[in-house]
N, C-alpha and C positions, 0 to 999 in steps of 0.2 A: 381513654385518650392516649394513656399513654403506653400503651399494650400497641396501639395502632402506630405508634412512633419508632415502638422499641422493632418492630416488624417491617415498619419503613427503612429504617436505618440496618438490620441485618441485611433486607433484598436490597440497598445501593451497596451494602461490604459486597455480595454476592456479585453486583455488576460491575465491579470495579473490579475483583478476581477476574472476572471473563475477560475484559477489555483488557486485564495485563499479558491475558492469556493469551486471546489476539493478537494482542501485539507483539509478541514472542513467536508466534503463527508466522507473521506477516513477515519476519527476520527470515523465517525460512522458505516461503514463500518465493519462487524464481521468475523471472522475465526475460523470456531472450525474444533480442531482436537482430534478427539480417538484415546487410546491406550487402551492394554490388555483385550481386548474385553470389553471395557466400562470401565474399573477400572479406567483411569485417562483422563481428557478431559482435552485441556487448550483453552480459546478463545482470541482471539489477533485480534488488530481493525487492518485496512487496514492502520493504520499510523504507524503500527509496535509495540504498545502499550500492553504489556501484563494488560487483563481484568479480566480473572479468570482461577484459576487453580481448579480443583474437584482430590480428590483423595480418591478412595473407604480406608474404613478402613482394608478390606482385606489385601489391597496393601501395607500399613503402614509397614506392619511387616517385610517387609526387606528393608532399606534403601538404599544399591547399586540398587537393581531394580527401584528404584522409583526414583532416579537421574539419570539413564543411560535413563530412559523412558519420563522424562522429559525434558533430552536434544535433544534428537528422534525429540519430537512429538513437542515443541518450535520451532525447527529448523524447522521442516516441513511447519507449522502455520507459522511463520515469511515466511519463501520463500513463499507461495502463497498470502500472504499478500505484498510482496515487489513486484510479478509480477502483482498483481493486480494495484497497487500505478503507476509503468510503465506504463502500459497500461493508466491508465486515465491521467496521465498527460501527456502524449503523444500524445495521439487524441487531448486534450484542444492547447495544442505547435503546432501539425500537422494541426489543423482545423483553428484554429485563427491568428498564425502568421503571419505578410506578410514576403514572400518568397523571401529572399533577395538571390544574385550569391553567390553559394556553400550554400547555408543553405538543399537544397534537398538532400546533401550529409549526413546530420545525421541523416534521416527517413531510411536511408534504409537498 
């Protein structure tokens, strides 16, 4: 029994390395997203971190535009950076885990 515990408890140290690993991943991990046909880009790491924001000098010249377009295209870059973040911590949880009664109920 307790061979089986002490083996339980090494593969979670094990999965718990991945997921930090992951998540140091996802630090580097990039997202860019266009707007107004190029005038404003933002890039945002896979950890949700805004990186850089570009905004043409065109685009300056009306500030409603250039807040309405940056809450757009943030919001856009955040969401595929959060389903990105899901996904890989999910396969690390799904792959490595051991499969305890009712844990196959949150994969699916």
């Amino acid at each position: 029994m307790f061979g089986d515990l002490m083996g339980m408890m090494g593969k979670l140290k094990e999965t718990q390395d991945r997921m930090e690993k992951a998540k140091a991943d996802l630090k580097l991990f990039e997202v860019s997203e266009v707007a107004a046909d190029g005038a404003l880009q933002v890039v945002v790491t896979g950890a949700g971190s805004i990186k850089n924001i570009s905004i043409s000098e065109d685009l300056l010249a009306d500030k409603e535009i250039v807040e309405d377009l940056l809450v757009v295209t943030l919001n856009k870059a955040l969401a595929v950076a959060k389903t990105h973040e899901s996904k890989v911590l999910e396969e690390v949880a799904k792959v490595d885990m051991p499969m305890l009664p009712g844990m196959d109920q949150l994969f699916k």
